[in-house]
KEKE-3310 file (N, C-alpha, C; in steps of 0.2 Angstrom, whole numbers, plus 5000, padded with zeros to 4 digits):
npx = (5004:5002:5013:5008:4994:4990:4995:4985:4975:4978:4975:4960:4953:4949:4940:4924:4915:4920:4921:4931:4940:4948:4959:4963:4970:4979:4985:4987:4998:5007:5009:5019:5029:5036:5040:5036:5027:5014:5001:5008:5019:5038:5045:5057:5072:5081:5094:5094:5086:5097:5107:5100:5099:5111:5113:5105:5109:5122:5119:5112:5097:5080:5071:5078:5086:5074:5068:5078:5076:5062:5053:5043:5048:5042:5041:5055:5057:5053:5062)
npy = (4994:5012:5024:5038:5034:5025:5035:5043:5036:5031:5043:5046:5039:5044:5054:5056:5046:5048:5061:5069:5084:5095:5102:5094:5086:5091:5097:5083:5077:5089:5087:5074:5079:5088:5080:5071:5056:5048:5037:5021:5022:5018:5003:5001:5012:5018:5015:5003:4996:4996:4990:4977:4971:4968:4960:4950:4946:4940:4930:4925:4924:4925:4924:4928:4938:4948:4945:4953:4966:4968:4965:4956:4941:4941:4955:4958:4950:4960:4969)
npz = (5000:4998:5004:5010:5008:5019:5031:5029:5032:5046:5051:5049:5058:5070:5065:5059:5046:5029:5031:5026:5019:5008:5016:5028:5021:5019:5032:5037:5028:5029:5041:5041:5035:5042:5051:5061:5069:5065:5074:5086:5097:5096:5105:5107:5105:5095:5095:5102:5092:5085:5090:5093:5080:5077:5085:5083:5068:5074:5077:5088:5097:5092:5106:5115:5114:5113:5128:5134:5132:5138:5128:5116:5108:5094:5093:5089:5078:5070:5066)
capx = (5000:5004:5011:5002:4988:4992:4994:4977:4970:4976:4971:4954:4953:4945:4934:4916:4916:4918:4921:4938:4941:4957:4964:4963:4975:4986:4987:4991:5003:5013:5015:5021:5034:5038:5043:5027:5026:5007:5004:5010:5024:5041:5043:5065:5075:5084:5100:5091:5085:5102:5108:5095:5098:5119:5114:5104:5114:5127:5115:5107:5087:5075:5067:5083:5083:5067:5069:5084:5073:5057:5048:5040:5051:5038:5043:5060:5058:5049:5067)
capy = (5000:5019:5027:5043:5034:5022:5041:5046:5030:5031:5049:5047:5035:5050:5055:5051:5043:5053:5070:5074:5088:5097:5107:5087:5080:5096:5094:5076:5077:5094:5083:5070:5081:5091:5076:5071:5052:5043:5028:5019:5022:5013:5000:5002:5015:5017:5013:4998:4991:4993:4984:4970:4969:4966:4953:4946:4944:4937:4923:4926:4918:4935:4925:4931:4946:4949:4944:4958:4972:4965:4966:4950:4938:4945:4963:4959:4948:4965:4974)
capz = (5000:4997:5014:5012:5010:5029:5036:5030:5033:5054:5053:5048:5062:5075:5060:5057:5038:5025:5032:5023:5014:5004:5021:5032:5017:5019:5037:5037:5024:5033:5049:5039:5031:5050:5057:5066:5070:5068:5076:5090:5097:5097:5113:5106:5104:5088:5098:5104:5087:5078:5094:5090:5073:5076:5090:5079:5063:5077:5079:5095:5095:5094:5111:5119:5111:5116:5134:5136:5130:5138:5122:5115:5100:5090:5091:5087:5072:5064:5066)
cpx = (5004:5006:5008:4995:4986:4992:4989:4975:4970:4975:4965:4951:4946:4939:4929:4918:4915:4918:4928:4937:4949:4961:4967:4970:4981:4988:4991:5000:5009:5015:5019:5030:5039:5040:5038:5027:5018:5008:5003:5014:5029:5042:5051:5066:5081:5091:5099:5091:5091:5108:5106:5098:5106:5117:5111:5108:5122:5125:5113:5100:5084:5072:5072:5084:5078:5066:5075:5080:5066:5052:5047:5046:5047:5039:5051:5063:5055:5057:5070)
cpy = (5006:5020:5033:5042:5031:5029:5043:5042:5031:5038:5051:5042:5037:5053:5052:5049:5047:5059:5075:5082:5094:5099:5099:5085:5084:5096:5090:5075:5083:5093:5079:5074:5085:5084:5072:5063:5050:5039:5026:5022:5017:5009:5002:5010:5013:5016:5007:4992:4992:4989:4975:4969:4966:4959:4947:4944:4940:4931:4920:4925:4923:4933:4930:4937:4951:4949:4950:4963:4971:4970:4956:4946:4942:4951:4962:4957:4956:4970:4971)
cpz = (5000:5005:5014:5014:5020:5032:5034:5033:5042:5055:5054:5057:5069:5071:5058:5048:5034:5026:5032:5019:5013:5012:5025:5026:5019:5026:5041:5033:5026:5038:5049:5037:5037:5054:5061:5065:5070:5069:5083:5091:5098:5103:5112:5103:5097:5087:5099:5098:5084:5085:5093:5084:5073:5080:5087:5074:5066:5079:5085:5093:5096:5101:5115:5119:5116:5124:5137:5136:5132:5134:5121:5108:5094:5087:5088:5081:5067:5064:5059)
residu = (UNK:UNK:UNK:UNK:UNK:UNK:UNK:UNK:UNK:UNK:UNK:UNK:UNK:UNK:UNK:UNK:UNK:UNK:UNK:UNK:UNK:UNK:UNK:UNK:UNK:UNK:UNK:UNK:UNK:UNK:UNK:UNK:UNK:UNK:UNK:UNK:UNK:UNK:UNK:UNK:UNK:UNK:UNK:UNK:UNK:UNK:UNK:UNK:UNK:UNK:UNK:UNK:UNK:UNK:UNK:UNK:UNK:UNK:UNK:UNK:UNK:UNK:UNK:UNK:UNK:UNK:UNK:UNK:UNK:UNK:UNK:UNK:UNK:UNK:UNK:UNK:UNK:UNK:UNK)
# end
């Protein structure tokens, strides 16, 4: 999928159906451009996961991984 559209898509989220219009796109799209995270937020830090990603590549099991940083395998395989 498009990623502007995934930022409309969790933008509209708070909005009743259908009650975009031109200024809502321009908004989304100059937060996107400012730096502005939608979403979740991260559980790692960007020190963190390129931590993860070396331990891993050094052939450490992502349970382990996971268990350091307590986040789940699951979050660590998405790194």
């Amino acid at each position: 999928m498009d990623k502007d559209y995934l930022i409309l898509k969790r933008a509209s989220a708070s909005r009743p159906s259908g009650d975009w219009n031109d200024d809502d796109y321009d908004v989304v799209a100059n937060g996107a451009v400012v730096g502005r995270i939608f979403g979740r937020p991260l559980k790692l830090t960007k020190h963190q996961i390129q931590e993860a990603i070396a331990r891993r590549e050094a052939g450490e099991t992502l349970a382990e991984i996971g268990r350091s940083y307590n986040v789940s395998h699951s979050t660590t395989s998405r790194l």
